[in-house]
ZADO-1210 file (C-alpha; in nm, 4 decimals, padded with zeros to 6 digits):
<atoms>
<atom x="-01.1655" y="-02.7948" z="00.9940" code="UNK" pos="1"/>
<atom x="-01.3480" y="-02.4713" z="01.0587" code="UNK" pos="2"/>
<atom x="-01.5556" y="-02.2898" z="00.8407" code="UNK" pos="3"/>
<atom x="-01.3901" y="-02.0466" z="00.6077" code="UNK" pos="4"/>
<atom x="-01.3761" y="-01.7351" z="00.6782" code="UNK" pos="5"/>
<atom x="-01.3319" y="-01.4789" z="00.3338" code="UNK" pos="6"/>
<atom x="-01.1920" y="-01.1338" z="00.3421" code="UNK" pos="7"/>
<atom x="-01.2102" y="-00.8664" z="00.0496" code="UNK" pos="8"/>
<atom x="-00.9080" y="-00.5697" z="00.1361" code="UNK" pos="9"/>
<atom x="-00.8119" y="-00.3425" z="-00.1489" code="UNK" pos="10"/>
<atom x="-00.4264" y="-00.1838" z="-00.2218" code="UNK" pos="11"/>
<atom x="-00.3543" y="00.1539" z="-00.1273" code="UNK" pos="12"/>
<atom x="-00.1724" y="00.4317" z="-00.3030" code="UNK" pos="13"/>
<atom x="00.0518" y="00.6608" z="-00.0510" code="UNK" pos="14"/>
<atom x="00.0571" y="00.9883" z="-00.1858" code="UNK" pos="15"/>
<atom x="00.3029" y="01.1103" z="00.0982" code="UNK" pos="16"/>
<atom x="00.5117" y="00.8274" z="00.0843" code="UNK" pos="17"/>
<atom x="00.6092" y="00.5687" z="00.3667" code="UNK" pos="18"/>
<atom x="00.9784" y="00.4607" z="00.2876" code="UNK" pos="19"/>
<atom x="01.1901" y="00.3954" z="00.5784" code="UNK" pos="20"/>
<atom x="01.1455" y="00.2369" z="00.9313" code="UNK" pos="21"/>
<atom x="01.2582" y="00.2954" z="01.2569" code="UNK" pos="22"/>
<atom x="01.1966" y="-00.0087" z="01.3703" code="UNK" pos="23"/>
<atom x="01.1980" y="-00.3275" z="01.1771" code="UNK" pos="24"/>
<atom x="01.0785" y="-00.5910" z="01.3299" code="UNK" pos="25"/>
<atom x="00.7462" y="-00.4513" z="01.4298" code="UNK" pos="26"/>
<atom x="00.7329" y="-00.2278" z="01.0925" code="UNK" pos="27"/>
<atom x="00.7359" y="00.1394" z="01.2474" code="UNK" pos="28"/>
<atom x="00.7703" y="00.3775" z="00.9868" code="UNK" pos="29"/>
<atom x="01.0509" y="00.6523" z="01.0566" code="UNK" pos="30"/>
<atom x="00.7816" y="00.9082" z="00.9516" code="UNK" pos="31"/>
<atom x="00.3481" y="00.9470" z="00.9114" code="UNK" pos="32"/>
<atom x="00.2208" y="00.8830" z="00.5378" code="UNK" pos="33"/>
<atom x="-00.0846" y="00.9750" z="00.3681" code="UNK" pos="34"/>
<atom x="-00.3119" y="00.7281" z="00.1183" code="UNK" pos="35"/>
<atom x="-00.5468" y="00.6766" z="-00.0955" code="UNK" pos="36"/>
<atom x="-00.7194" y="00.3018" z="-00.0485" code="UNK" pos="37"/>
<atom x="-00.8577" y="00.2234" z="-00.4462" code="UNK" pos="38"/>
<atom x="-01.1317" y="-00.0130" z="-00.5849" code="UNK" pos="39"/>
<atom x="-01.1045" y="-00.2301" z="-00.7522" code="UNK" pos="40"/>
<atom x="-00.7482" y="-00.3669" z="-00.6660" code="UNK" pos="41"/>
<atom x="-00.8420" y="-00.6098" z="-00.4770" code="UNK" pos="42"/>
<atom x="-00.7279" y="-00.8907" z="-00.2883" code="UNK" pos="43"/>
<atom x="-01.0147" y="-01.2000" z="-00.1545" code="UNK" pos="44"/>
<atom x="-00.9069" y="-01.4328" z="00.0989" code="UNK" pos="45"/>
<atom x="-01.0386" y="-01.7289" z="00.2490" code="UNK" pos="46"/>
<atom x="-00.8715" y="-01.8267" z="00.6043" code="UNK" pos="47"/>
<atom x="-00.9627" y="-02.1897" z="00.7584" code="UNK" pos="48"/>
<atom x="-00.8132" y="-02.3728" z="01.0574" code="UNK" pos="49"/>
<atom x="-00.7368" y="-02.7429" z="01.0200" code="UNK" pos="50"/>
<atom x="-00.6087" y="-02.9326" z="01.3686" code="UNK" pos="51"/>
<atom x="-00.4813" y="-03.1764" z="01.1657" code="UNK" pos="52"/>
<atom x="-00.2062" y="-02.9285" z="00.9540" code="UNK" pos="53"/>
<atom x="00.1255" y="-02.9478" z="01.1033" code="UNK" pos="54"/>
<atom x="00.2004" y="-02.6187" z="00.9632" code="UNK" pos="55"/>
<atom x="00.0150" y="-02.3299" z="00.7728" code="UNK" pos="56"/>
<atom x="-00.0521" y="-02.3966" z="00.4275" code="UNK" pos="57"/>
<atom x="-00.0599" y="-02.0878" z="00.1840" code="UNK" pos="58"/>
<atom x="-00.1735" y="-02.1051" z="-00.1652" code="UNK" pos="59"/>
<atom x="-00.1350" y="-01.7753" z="-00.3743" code="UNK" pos="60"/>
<atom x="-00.3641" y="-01.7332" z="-00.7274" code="UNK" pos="61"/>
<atom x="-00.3716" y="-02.1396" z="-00.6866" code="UNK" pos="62"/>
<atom x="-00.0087" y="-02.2751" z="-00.6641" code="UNK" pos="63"/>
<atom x="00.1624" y="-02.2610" z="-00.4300" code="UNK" pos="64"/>
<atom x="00.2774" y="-02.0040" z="-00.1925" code="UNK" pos="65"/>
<atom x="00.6333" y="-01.8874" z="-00.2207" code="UNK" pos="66"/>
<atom x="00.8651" y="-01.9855" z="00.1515" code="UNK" pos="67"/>
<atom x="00.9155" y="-01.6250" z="00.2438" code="UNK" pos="68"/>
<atom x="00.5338" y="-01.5385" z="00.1725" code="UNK" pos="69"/>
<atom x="00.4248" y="-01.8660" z="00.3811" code="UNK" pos="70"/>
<atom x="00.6641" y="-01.7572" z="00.6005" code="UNK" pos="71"/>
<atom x="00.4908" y="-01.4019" z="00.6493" code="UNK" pos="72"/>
<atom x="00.2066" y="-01.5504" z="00.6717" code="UNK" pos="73"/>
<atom x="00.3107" y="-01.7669" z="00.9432" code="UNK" pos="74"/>
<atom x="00.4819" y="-01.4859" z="01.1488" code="UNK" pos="75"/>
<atom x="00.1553" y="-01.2963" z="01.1270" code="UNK" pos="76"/>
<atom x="-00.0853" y="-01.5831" z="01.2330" code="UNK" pos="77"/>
<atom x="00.1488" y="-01.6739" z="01.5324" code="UNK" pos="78"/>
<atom x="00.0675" y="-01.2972" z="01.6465" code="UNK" pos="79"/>
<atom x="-00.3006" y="-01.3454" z="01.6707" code="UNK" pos="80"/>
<atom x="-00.2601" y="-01.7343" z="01.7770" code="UNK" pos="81"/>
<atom x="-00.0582" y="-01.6319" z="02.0852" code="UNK" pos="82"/>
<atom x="-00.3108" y="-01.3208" z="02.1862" code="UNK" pos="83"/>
<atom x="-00.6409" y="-01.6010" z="02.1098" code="UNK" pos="84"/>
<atom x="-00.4558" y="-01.8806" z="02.3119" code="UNK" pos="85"/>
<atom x="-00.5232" y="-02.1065" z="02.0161" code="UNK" pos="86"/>
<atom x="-00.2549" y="-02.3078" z="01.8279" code="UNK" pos="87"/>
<atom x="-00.4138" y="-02.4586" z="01.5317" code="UNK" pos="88"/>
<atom x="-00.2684" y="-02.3957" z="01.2118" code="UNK" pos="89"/>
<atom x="-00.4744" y="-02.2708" z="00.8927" code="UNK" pos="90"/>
<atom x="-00.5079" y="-02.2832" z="00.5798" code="UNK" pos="91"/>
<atom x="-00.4675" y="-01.9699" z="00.3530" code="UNK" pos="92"/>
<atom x="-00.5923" y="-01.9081" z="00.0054" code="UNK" pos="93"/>
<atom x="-00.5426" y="-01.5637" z="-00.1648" code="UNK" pos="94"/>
<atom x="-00.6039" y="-01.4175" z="-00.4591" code="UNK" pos="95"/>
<atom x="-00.5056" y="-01.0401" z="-00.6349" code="UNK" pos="96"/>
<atom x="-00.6993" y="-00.8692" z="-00.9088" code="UNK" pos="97"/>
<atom x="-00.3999" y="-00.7261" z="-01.0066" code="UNK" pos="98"/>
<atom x="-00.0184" y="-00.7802" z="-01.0467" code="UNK" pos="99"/>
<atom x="00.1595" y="-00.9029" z="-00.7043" code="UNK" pos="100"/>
<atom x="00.5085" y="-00.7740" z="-00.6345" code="UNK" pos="101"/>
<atom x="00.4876" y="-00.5173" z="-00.8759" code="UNK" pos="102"/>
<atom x="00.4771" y="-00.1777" z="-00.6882" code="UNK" pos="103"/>
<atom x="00.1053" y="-00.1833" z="-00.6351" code="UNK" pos="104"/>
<atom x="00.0505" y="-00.2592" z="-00.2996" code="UNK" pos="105"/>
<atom x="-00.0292" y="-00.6102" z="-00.3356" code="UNK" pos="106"/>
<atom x="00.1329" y="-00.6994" z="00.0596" code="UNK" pos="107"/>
<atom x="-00.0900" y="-00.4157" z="00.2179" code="UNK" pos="108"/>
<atom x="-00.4051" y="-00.5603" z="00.0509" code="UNK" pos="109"/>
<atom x="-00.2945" y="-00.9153" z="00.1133" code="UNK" pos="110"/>
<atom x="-00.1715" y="-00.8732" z="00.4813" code="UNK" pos="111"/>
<atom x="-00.4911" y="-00.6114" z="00.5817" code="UNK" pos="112"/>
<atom x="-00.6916" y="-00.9145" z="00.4633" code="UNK" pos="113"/>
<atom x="-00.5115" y="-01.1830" z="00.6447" code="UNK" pos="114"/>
<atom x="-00.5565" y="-00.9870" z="00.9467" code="UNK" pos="115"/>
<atom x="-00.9130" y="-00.9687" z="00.9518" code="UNK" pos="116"/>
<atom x="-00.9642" y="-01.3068" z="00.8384" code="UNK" pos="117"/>
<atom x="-00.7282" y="-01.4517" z="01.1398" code="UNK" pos="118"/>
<atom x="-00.9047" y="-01.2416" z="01.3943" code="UNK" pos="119"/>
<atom x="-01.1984" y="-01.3551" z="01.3069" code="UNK" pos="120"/>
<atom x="-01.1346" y="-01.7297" z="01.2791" code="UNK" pos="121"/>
<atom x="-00.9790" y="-01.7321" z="01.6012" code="UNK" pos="122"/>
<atom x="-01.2015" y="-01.5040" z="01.8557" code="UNK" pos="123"/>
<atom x="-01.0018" y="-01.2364" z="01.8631" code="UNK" pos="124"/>
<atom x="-01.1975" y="-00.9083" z="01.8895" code="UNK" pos="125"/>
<atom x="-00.9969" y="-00.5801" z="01.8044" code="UNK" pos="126"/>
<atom x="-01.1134" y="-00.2396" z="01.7706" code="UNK" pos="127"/>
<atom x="-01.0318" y="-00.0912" z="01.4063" code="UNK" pos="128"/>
<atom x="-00.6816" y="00.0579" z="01.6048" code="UNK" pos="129"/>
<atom x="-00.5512" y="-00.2747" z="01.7163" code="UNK" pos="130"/>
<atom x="-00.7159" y="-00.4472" z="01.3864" code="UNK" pos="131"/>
<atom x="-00.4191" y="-00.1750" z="01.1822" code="UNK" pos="132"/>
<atom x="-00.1763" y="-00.2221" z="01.4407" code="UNK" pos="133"/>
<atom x="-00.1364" y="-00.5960" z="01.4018" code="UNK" pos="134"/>
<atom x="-00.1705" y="-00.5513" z="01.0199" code="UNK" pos="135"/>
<atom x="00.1049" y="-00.3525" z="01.0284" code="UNK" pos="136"/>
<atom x="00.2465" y="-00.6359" z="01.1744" code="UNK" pos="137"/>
<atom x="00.2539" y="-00.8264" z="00.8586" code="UNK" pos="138"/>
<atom x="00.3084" y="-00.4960" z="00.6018" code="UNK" pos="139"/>
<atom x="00.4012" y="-00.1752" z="00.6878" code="UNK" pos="140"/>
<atom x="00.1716" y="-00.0128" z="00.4347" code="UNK" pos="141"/>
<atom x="-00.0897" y="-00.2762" z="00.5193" code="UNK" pos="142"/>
<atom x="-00.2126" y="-00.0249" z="00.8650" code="UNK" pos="143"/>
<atom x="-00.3195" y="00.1777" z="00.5637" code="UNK" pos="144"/>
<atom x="-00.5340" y="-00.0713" z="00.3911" code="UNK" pos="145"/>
<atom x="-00.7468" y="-00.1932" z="00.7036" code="UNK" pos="146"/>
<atom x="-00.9081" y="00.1924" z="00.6675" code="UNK" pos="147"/>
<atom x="-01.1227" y="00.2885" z="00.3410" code="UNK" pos="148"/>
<atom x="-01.1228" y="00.6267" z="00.1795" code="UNK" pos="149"/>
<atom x="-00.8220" y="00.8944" z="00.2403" code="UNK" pos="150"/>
<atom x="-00.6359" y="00.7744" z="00.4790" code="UNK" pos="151"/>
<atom x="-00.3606" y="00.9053" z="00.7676" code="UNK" pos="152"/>
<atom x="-00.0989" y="00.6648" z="00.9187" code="UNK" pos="153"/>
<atom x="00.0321" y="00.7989" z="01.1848" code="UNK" pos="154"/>
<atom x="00.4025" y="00.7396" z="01.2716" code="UNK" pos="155"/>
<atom x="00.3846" y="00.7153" z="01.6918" code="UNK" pos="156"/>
<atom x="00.6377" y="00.7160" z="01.9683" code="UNK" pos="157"/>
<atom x="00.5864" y="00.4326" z="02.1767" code="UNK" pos="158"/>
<atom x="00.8479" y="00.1814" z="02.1216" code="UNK" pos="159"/>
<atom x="00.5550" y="-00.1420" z="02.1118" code="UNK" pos="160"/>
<atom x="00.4148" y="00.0431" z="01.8182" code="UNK" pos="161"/>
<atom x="00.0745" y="00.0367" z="01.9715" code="UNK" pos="162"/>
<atom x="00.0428" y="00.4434" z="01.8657" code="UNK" pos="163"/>
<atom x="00.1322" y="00.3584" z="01.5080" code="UNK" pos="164"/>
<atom x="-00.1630" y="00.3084" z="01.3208" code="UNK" pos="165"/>
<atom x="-00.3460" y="00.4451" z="01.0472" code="UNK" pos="166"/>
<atom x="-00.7245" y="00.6118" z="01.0418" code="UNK" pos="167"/>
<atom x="-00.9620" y="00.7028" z="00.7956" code="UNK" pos="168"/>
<atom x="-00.9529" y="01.1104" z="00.7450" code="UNK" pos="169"/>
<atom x="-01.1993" y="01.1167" z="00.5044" code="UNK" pos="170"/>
<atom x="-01.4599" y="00.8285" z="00.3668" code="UNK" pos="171"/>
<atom x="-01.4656" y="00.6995" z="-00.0237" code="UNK" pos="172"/>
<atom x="-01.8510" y="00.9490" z="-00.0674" code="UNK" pos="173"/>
<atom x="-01.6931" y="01.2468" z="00.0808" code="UNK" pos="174"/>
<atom x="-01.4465" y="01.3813" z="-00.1660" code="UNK" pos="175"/>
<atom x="-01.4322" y="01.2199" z="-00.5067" code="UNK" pos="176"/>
<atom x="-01.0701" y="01.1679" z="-00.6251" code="UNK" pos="177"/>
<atom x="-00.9785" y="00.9575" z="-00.9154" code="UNK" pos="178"/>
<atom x="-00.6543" y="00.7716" z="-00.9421" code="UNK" pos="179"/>
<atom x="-00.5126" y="00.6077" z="-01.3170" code="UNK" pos="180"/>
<atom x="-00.2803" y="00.3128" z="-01.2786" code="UNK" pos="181"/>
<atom x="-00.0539" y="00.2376" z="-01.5441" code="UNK" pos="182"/>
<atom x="00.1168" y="-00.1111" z="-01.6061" code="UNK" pos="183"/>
<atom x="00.4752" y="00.0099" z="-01.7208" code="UNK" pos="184"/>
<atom x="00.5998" y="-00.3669" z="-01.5877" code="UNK" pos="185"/>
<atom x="00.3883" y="-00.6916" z="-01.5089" code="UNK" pos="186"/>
<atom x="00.6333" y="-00.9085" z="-01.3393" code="UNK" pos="187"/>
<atom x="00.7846" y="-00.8975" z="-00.9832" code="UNK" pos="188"/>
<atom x="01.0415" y="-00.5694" z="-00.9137" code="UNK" pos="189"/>
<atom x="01.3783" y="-00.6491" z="-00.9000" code="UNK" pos="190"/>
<atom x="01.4700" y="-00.5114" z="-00.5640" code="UNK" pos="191"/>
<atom x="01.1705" y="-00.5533" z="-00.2854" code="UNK" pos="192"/>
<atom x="01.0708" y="-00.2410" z="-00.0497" code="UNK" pos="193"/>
<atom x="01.2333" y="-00.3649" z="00.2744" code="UNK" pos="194"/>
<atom x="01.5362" y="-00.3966" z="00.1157" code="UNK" pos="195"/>
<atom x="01.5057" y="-00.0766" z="-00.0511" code="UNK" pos="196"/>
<atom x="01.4086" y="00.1284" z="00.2571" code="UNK" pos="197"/>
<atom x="01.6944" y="-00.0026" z="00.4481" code="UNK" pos="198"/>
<atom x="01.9487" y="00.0408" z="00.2042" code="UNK" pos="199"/>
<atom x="01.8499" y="00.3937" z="00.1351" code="UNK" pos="200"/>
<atom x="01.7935" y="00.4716" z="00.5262" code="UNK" pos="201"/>
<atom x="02.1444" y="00.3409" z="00.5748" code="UNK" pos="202"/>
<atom x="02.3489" y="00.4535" z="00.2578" code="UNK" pos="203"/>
<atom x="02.1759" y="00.7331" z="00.0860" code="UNK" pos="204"/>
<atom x="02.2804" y="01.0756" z="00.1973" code="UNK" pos="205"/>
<atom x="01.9704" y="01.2195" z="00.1093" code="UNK" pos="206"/>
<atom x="01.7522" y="00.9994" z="00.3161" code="UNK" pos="207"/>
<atom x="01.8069" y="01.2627" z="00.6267" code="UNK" pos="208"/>
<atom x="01.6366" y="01.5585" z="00.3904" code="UNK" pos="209"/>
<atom x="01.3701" y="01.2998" z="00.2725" code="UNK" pos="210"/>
<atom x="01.2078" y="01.2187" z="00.6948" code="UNK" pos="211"/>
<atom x="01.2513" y="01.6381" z="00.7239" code="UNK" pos="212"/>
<atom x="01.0420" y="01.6768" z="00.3563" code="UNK" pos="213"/>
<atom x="00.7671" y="01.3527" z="00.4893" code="UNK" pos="214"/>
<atom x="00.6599" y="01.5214" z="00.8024" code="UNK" pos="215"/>
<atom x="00.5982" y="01.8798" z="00.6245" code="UNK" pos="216"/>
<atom x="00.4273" y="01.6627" z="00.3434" code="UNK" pos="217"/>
<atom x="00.2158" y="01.5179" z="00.5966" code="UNK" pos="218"/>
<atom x="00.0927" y="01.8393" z="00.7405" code="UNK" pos="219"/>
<atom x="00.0498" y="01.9696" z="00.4422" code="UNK" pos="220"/>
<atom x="-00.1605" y="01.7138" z="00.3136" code="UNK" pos="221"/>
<atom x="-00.3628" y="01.6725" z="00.6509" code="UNK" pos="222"/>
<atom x="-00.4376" y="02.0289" z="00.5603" code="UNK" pos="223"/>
<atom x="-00.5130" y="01.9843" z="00.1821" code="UNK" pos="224"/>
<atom x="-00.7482" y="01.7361" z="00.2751" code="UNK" pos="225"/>
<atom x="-00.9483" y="01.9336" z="00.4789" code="UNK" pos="226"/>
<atom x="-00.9969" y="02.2281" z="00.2444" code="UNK" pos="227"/>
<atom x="-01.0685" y="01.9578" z="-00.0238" code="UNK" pos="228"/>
<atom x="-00.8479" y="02.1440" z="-00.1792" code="UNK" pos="229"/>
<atom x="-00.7009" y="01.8684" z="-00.5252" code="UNK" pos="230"/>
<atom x="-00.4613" y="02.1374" z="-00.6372" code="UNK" pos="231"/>
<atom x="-00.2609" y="02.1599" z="-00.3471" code="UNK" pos="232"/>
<atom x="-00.2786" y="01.7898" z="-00.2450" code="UNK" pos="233"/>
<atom x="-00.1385" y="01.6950" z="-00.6010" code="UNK" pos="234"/>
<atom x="00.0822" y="01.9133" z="-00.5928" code="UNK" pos="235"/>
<atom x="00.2065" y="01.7380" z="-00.2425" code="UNK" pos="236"/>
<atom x="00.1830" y="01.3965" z="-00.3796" code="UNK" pos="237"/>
<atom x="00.3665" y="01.4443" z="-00.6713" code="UNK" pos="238"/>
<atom x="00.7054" y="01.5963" z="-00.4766" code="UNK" pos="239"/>
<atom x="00.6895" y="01.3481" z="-00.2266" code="UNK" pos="240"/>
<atom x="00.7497" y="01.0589" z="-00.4959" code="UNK" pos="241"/>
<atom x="00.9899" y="01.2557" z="-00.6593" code="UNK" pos="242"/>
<atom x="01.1976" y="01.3174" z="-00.3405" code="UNK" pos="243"/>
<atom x="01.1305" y="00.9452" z="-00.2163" code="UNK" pos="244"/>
<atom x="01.2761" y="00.8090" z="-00.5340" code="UNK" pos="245"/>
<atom x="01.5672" y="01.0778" z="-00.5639" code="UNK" pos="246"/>
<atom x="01.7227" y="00.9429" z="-00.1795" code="UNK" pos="247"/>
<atom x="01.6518" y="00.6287" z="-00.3608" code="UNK" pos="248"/>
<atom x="01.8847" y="00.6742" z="-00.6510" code="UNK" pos="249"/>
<atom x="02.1117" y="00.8256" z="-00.4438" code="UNK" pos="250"/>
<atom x="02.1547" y="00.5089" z="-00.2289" code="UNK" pos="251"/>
<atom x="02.4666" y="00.2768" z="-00.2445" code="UNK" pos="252"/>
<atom x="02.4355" y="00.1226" z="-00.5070" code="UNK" pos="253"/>
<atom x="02.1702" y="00.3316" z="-00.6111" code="UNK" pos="254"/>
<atom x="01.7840" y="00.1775" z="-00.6851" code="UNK" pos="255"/>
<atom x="01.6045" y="00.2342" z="-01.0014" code="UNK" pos="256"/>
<atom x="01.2546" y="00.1351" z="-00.9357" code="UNK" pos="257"/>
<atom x="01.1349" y="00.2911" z="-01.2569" code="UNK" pos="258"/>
<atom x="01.1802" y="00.1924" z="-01.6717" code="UNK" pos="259"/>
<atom x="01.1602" y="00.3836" z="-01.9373" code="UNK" pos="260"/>
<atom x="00.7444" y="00.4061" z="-01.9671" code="UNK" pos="261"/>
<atom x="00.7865" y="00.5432" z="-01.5651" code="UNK" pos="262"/>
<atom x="00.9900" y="00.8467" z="-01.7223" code="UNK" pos="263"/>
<atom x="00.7802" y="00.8830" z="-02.0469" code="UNK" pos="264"/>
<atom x="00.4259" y="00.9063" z="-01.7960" code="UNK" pos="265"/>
<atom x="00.5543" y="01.1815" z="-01.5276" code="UNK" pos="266"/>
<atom x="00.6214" y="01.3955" z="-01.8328" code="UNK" pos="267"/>
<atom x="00.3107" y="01.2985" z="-02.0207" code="UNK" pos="268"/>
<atom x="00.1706" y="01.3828" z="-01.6806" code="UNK" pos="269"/>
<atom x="00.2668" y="01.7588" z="-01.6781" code="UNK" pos="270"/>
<atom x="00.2752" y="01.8073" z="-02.0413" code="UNK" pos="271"/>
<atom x="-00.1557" y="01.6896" z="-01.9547" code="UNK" pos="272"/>
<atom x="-00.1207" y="01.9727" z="-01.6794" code="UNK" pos="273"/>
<atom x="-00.0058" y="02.2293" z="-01.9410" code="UNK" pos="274"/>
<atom x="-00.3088" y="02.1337" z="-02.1771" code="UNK" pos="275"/>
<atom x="-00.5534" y="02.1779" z="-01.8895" code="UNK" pos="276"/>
<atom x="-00.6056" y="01.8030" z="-01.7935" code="UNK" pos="277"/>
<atom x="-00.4860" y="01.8522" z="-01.3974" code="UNK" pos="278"/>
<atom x="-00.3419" y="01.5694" z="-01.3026" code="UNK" pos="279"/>
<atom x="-00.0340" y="01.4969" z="-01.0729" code="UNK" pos="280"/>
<atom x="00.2145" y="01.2059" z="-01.1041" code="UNK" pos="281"/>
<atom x="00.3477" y="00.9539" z="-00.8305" code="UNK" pos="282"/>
<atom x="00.4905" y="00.5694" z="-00.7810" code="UNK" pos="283"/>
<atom x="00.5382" y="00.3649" z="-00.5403" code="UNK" pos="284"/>
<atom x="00.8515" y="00.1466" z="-00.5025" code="UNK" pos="285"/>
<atom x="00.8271" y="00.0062" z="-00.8308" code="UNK" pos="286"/>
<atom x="00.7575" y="00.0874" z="-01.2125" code="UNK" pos="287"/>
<atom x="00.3876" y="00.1232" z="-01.2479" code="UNK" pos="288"/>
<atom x="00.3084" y="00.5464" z="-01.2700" code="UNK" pos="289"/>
<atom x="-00.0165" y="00.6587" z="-01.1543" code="UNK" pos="290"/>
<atom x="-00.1967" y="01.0483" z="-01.2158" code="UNK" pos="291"/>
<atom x="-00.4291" y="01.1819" z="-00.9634" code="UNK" pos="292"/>
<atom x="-00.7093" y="01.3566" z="-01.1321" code="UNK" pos="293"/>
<atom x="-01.0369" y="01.5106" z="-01.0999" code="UNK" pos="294"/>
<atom x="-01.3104" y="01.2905" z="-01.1889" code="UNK" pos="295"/>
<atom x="-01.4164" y="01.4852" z="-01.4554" code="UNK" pos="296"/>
<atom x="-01.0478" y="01.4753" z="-01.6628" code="UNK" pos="297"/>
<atom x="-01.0419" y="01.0892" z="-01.6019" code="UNK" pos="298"/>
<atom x="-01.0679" y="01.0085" z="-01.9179" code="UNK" pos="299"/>
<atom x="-00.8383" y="01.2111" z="-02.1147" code="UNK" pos="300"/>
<atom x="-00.5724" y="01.0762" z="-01.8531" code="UNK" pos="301"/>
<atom x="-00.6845" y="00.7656" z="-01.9237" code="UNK" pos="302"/>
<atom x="-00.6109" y="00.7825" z="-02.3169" code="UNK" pos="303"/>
<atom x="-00.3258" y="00.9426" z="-02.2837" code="UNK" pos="304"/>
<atom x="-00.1759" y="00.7076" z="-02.0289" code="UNK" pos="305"/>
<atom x="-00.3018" y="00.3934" z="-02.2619" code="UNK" pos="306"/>
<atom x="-00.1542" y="00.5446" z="-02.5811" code="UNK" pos="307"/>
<atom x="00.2118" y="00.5773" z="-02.4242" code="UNK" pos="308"/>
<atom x="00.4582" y="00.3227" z="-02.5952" code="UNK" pos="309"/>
<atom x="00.5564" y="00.0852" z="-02.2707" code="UNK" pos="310"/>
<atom x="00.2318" y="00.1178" z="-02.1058" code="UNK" pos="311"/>
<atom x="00.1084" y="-00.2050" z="-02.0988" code="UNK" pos="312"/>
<atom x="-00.2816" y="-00.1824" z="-01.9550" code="UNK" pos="313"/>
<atom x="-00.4681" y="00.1328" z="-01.7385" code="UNK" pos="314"/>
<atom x="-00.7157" y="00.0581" z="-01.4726" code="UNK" pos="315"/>
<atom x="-00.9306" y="00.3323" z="-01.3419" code="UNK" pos="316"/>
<atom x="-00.9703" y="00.3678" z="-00.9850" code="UNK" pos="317"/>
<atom x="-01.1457" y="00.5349" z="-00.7536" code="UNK" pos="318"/>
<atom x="-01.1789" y="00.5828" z="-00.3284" code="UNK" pos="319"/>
<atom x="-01.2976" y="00.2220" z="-00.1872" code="UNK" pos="320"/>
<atom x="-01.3926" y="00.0953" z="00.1417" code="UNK" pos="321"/>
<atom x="-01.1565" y="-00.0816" z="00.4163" code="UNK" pos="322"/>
<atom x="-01.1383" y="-00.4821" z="00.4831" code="UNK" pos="323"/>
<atom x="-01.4272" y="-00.6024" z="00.5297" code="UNK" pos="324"/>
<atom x="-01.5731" y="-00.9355" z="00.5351" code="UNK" pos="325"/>
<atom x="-01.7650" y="-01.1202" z="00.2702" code="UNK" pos="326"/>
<atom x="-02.0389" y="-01.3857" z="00.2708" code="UNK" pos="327"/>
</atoms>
């Protein structure tokens, strides 16, 4: 058995949204996306290879590994096996700092990791383009979490998906945004994103206007970012998760990602706007509401967001690095 290898990679928080593909199997989004990748939601993992495993063995938070997560896992290690010409199995151990299956990201942290981690315990050198590409691989949103800082994924054109990959725009010391999390829900969502995105791609009659709305989003953003310029990029992030989750309640039969607490924090979230507290709501394909904010109203987001019946925890984030590897 080789030496382990362990990977840190952290979530990521799309503030224009990825949610649809146009291609499936190799996880091509049908339009470009814009995030945010936040300490400290983190996910370690520690890759071995064993010659003597029939099969990849995945352990998740210390039990067991669910089949269609091993089986992820599997599809993803295969990948690099076949480019490394090397056919041992390995042995997977992964761990979140936060809620898994929830609507936080938890697959882009986990799968950014496990693509490091694989490339590195089987020889396989990739520039930081390939290294998103084949994370991609294993989570669409997990291009995004290879890269630290603001982030750009970039939808491509080439039908092997080698243009589709995502790039740091800006790095975690050179604009300081703040994100608050809120934990409206701590269990697994009921519906997961791939089924989700295909449902709405293929039923909702909205999902047509939602691509037009991404890719003006996207430039729009691009340009937000490089005025540094919060008010207009909140302003961006907060209509494209309102439009994302309107062509998903508009699907047949529709999707309600959010609960109750989702509803009570976007208009907490502009009755904080209104008092002076700038801060911009958006969510991901699931319950949990987050506020962009300045650094300096932080705090007062924070309270509010704690004192909200249904809210069960807050963590503060902030701009963190890429994968990386850890001693």
């Amino acid at each position: 058995m080789t030496t382990a290898i362990r990977v840190r990679a952290l979530a990521n928080l799309a503030l224009v949204k990825y949610f649809g593909k146009r291609d499936a199997r190799l996880n091509l989004p049908a339009g470009p996306s814009l995030s945010l990748t936040l300490e400290p939601l983190e996910t370690v993992s520690e890759l071995s290879l064993d010659a003597s495993l029939d099969a990849d063995e995945v352990w998740l938070a210390d039990a067991p590994a669910s089949p269609s997560f091993t089986e992820r896992v599997t599809k993803l290690l295969d990948i690099v096996r076949q480019a490394a010409g090397d056919g041992r199995r390995a042995r997977l151990k992964t761990r979140n700092s936060f809620p898994t299956a929830a609507g936080l990201a938890s697959s882009a942290s986990g799968m950014a990791a496990l693509a490091l981690a694989a490339c590195k315990a089987y020889g396989l050198e990739l520039s930081s383009d390939e290294l998103s590409a084949l994370a991609r691989r294993g989570s669409g949103s997990a291009a995004r979490s290879v890269c630290g800082g603001i982030v750009a994924w970039y939808e491509g054109v080439e039908e092997d998906g080698r243009d589709s990959i995502a790039r740091t725009l800006l790095e975690p010391g050179q604009w300081d945004l703040r994100v608050v999390v809120g934990l409206a829900a701590s269990g697994p969502k009921e519906i997961g994103s791939t089924v989700a995105m295909e449902r709405t791609r293929t039923t909702s009659p909205y999902y047509g206007a939602w691509l037009r709305a991404v890719h003006q989003d996207f430039e729009d953003a691009l340009a937000a970012v490089g005025n540094k310029d919060f008010t207009a990029l909140g302003e961006i992030a907060e209509r494209s998760a309102l439009s994302m989750h309107a062509a998903a309640l508009a699907a047949r039969p529709g999707i309600a990602f959010w609960n109750a607490a989702t509803v009570s924090a976007l208009h907490l979230c502009r009755s904080l706007r209104k008092s002076g507290v700038e801060a911009y709501f958006t969510c991901d394909a699931g319950p949990q509401p987050k506020f962009l904010v300045r650094p300096e109203h932080q705090p007062q987001a924070c309270q509010a967001l704690r004192e909200l019946p249904g809210i069960e925890g807050v963590i503060e984030c902030h701009l963190g690095k890429g994968a990386l590897l850890l001693p």
